[in-house]
VOSE-998154 format. One record per residue: residue in one letter; x, y, z of N, C-alpha, C in turn. Coordinates in steps of 0.1 Angstrom, whole numbers, plus 5000, padded with zeros to 4 digits. Example, Ala and Ser with C-alpha at 12.3 -4.5 7.8 and 13.67 -1.06 7.14 Angstrom:
% residues 2
a513249435078512349555078513249675078
s512849785071513749895071512950005079
This chain:
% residues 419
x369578365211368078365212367578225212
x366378195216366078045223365278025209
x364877915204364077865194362877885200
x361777985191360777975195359677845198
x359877705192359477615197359577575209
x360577565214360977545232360777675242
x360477765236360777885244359377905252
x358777885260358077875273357278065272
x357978135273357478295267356978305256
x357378275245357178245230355678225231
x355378075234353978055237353078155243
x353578235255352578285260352478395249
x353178455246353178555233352178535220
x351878375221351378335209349878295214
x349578275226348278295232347578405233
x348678505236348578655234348178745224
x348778705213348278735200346878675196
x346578575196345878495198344378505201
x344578575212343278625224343178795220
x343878835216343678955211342779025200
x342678925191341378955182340178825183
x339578785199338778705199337778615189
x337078755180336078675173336478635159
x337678675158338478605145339078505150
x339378485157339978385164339178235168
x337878285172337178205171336378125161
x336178195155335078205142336178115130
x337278115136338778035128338877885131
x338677915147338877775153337777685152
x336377755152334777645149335577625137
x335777675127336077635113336777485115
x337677485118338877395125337977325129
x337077295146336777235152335577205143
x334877195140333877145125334277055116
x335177115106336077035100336276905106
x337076895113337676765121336676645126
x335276745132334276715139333476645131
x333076695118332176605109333276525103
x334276545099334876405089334976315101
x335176315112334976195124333676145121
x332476185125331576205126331376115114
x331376165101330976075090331875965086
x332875895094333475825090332875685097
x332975775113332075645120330775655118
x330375715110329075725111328175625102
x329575575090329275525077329575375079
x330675395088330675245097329175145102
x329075245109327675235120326675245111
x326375295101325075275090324975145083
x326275105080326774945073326474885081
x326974865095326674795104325074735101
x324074855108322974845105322474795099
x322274815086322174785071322574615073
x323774535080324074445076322674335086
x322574455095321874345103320574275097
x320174325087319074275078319374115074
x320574115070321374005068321873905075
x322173935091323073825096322473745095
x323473635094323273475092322673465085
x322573525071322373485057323573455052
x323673355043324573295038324373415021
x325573465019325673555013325673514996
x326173384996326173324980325173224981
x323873284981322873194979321673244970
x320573114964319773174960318773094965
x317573074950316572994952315772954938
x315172874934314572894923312972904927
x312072924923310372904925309972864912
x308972754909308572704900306872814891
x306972844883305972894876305172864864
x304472894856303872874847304472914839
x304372804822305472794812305072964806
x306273014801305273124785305573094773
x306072944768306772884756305872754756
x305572734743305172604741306272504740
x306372404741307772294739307472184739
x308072084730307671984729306171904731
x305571974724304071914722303171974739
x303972004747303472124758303172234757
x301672254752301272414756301672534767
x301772654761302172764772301172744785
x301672824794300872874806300672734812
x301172614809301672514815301672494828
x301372484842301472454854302472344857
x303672354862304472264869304972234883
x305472154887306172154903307472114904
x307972184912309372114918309172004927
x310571904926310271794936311571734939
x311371654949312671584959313871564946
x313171504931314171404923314771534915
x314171684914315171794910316171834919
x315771824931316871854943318571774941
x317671634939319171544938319771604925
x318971554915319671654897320671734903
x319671834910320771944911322171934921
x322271864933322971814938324571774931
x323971654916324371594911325571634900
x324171784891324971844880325271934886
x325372004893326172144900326972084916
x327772054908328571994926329172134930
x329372244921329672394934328472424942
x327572384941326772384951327172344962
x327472364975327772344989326572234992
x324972284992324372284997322872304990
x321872194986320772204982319572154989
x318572264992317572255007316372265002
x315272145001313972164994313072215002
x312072295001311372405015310172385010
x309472265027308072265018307272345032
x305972425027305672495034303872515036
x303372535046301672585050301972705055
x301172785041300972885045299672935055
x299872925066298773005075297672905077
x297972775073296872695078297072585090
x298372615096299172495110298272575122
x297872545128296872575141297472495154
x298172585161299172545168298272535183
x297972445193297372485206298172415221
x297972465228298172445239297372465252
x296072365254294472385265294272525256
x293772625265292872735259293672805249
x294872805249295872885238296172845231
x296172885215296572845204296472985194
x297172985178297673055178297872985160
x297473095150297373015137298573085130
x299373015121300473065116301072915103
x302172915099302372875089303172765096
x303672655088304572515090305572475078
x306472465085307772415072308172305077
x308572205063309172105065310672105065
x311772095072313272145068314072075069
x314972025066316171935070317272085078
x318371975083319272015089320072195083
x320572085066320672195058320572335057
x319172355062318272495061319472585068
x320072535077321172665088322372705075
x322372625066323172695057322972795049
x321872825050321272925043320873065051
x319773045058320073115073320273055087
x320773105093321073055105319973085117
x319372965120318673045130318673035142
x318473145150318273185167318073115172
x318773055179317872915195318272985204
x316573015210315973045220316372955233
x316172855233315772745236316272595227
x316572485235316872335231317872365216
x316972285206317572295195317072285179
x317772315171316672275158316972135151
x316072125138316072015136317471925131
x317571805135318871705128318371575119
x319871555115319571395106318571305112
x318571275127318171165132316071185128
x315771345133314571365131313871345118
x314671335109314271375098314071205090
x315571125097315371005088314170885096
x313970995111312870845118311770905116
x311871065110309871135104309571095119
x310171165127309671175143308871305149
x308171295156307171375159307571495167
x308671575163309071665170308371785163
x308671955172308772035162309472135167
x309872245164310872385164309472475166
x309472575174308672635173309172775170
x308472895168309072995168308473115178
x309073195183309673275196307973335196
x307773375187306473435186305273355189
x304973225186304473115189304173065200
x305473045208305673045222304973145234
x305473275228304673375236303273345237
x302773305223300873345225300773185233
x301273095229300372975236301072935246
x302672915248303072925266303473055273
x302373135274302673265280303373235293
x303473145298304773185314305573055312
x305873035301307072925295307872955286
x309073015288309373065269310672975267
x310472835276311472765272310472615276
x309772585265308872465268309672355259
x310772315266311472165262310872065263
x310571985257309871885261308271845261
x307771945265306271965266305271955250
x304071925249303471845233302972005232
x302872005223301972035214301172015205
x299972045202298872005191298972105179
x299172055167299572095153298272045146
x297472125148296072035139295771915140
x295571925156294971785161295871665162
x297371735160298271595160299371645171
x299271525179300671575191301871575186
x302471725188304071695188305171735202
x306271675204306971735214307771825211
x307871885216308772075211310072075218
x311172025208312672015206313072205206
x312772335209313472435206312272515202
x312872645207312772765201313272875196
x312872905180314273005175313173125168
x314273165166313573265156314373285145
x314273425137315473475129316573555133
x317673595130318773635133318573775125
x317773775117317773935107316273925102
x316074005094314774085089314473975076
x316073975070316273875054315873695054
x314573675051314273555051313973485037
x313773375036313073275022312273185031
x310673295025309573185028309073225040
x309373375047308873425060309673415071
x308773475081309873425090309973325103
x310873315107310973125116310073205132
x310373295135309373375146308173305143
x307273295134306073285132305973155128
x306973055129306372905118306672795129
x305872725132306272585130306872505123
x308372455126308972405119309072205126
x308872145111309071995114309771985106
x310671805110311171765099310971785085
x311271725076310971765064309971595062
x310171475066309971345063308671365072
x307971415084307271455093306271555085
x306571635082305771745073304571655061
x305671675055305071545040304071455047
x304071375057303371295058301771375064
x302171435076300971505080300271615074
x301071655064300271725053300071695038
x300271555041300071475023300971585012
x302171605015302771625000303671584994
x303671434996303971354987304971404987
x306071414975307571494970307871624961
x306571714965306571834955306971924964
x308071984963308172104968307772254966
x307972334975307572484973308372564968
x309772534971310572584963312172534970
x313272594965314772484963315372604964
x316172594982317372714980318872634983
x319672754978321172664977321872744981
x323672674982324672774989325772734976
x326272844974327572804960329172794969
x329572714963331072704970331572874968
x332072904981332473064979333773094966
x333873014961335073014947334473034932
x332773004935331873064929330473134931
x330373174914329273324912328373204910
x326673254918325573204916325073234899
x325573354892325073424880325773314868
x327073264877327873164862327273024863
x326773004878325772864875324872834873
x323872994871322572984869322272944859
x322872894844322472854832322472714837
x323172644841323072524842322372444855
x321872534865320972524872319472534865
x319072604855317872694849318072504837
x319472464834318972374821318772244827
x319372224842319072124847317372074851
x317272154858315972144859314572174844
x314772194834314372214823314272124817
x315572034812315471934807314571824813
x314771804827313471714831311871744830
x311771844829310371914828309671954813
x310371934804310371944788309972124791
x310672164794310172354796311472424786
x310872504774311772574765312872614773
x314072614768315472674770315472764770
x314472844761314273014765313073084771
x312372944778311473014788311973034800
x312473164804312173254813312073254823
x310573294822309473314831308873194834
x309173074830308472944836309072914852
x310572954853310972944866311773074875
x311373164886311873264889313073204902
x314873284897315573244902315873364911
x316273324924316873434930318373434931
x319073524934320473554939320173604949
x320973564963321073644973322673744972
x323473664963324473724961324373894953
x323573894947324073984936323174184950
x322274064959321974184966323074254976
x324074154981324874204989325974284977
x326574244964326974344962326374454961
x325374474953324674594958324874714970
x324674654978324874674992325974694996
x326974704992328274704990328474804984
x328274794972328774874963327875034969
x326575014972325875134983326975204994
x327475125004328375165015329775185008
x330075144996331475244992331275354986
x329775374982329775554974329275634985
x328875604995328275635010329875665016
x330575545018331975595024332475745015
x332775705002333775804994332375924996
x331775904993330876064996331076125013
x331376035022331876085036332676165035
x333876115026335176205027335176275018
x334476245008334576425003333876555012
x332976485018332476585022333276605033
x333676545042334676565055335576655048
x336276595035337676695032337276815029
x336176845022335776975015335777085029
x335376975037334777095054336277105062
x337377005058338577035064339177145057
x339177145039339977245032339277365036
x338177365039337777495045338377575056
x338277465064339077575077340477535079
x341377475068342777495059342677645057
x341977645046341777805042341777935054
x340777855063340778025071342077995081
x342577885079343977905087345277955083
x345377965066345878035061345378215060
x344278205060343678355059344178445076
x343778335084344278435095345378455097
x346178355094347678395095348078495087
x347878525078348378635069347778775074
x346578745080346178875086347178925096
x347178805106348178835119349778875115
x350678825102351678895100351378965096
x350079015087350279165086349879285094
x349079225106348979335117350779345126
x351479225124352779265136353779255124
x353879345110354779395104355679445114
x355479535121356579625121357079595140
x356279485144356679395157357879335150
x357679225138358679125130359779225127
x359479385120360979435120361679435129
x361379505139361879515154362279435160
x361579255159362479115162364079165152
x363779165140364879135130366179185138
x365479345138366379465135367479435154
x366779385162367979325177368379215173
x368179165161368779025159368278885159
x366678855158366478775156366778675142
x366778605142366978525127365378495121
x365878515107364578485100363778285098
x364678235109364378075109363278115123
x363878215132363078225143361478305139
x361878325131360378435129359778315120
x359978245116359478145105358578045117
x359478025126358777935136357877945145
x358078085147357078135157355378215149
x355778225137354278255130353978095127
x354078015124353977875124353277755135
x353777825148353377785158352477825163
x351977945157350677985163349977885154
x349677895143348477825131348677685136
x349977635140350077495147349077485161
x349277575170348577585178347177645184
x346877665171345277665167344677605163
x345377515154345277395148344877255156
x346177245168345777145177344677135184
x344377285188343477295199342177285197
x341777325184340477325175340377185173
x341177115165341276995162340776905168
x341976905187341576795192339876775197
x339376915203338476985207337176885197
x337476905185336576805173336376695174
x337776595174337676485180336976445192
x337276485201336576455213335076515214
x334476595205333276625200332676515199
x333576435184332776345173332676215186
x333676175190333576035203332676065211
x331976225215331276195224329676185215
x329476235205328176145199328076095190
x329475985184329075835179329075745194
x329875795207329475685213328175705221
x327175815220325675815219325175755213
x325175745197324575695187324975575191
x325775535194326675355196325675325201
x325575365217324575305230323675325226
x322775395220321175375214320975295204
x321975235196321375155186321775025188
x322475035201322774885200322174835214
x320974835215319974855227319674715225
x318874625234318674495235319374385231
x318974305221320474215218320174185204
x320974295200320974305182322374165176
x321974135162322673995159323974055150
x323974165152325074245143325174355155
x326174415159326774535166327274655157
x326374725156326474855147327774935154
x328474965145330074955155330175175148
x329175235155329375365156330275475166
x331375405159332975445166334175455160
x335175555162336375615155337275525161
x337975505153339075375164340675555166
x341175495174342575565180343175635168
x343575485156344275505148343575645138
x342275635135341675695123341475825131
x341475845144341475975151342776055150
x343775985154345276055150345476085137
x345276005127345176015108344376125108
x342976175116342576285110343376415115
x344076425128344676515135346176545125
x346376465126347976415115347876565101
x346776475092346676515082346476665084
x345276705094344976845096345776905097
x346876865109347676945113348576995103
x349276875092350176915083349477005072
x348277015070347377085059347577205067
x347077235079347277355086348477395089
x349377345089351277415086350977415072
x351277375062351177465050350077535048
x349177565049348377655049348977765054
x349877785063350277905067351777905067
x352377815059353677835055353878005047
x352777965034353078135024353178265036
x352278265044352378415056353478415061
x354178295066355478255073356878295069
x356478235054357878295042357978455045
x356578495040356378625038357178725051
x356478665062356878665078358878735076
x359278625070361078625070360978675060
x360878715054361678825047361678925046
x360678995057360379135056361679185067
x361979285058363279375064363179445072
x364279465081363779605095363279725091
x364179765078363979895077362379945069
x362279825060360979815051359679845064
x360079775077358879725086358779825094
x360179885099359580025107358780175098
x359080135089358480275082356980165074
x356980065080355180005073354080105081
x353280145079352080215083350580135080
């Protein structure tokens, strides 16, 4: 007798059985095709949500912070609370100095909403930063157009400026690449080196869409501020935590300012680091909640694939004696109830997959519409499609191994007299 695996009849017999009780049959296989369908589905789905999520961030520099200067709430050294202080150029170097993990320290001086940008009848009021080169280490920003600021601008305090994408629109409406061309900055001409914007939503100090950016030695002069800055962001060598140098970042700047060691609240620090773990730590309880729930929806129709097989040997009891009793072997009956739950299994299965690929790569194409700075990657790769098929499939052969056993060992004589 032929192994029922190879045997070409076998199959059709097992399609035949199969088709025979339709709505159990089906109502087995959605189970199956579900299963398979959402743990795809939430795997890339959780992908594609990170993705997302990260785009708030690109080209933020992930180990960074900032400090902002505030009002004391400690008296110290003959200095009353509620104190008013400023940050300036000579804490930038300090810090430079005493914190060499620092990569990178960027002083950000800023107008808020008073830079009056024009060009003949168009102009367009919005904010102005002073920035050195530096600043791209912190975020990176979009060029539109030309370029942003460098050393040379900054050490000749030359009359350039960076404009931003939004800026451009209102005052060169049929220019959105004005290289070269002046601009008036509150009555003072500048030539416009670039246009950028932001790369993400996540900024320090607003966003570059909306600002006029000048040098930093350019700024200070046309807006008289002398060497006080608005506030001081940094980049830590990636071999360090912003949280283990913040004490000595907080005493650096402290000690020059006579400000208590346990004031506080005199200066507010940020971490940009401690938000991406966060965020992190969000997308791995978001992943692990995926697969529980994907597994929970697989063991389910595990289950009904064990349930129906035991139904089906026990509707062809006394078929299985009748194989026995001309001679089949009980390896052959083992294989052939096997091959059905196998072959319910595949077909539900694949049926899922090719479900879930056809709407993550819907969700793909809608969310990655225009020209996003992160690609939300809402897709199952090859490999994690076969791992879910794999796993199903071997969860659905034991699932219906116990019917199988059961299958072979029922005796001729026990099976013709079954009723």
């Amino acid at each position: 007798m032929k192994t029922p695996i190879f045997d070409i009849e076998n199959w059709k017999e097992i399609g035949a059985t199969l088709s025979r009780n339709k709505t159990r049959t089906f109502l087995t296989g959605f189970g199956i095709f579900w299963g398979v369908a959402m743990l795809a589905i939430l795997m890339g789905g959780a992908r594609g949500g990170e993705d997302m999520l990260r785009r708030n961030f690109a080209g933020f520099a992930t180990n960074s912070g900032g400090i902002f200067a505030s009002r004391t709430t400690l008296p110290y050294e003959g200095n009353a609370k509620n104190r008013r202080w400023y940050l300036d150029l000579t804490d930038v170097e300090r810090l430079r100095q005493a914190v060499p993990e620092l990569e990178a320290v960027i002083p950000i001086f800023q107008s808020w909403g008073d830079a009056t940008c024009q060009n003949g009848k168009y102009s367009y009021s919005g904010s102005a930063q002073g920035l050195i080169p530096d600043y791209a280490k912190i975020s990176t920003p979009k060029i539109y157009a030309g370029r942003f600021i460098n050393d040379a601008d900054v050490a000749q305090a030359r009359k350039v400026v960076v404009l931003g994408k939004k800026i451009v629109n209102e005052i060169f409406p049929y220019d959105p690449a004005p290289i070269g061309k002046t601009v008036l900055i509150n009555n003072v001409v500048y030539s416009v080196i670039g246009v950028v914007g932001n790369m993400s939503e996540a900024t320090i100090g607003g966003q570059l869409d909306e600002a006029a950016v000048l040098p930093q030695t350019t700024f200070c002069k046309a807006f008289a501020r002398a060497d006080k800055v608005d506030y001081i962001t940094y980049v830590a060598d990636s071999k360090y935590k912003l949280s283990d140098l913040a004490p000595r970042i907080r005493s650096t700047i402290y000690r020059r300012h006579l400000i208590h060691p346990a004031d506080e609240g005199a200066m507010w620090m940020m971490d940009i680091s401690q938000i991406f773990e966060q965020v992190d730590g969000l997308f791995t309880g978001i992943g692990l909640l995926a697969m529980f729930i994907g597994a929970s929806t697989l063991l389910a129709g595990v289950i009904g694939i064990g349930n129906i097989m035991w139904v089906i040997v026990k509707e062809r009891t006394q078929e299985i004696g009748i194989r026995r009793a001309i001679g089949a072997k009980p390896r052959d009956i083992l294989v052939q109830v096997l091959c059905e739950g196998v072959a319910l299994t595949v077909v539900a299965g694949v049926a899922g997959i090719c479900f879930a690929a056809i709407v993550l790569g819907c969700v793909n194409y809608l969310t990655n519409q225009g020209d996003p700075a992160v690609i939300a990657r809402f897709q199952m790769s090859f490999t994690s499609a076969m791992a879910i098929m794999g796993i199903f499939v071997i969860l659905g052969t034991l699932a219906g191994l116990i019917p199988s056993l059961k299958a072979m060992k029922i005796k001729p004589i026990e099976a013709l007299n079954d009723k």
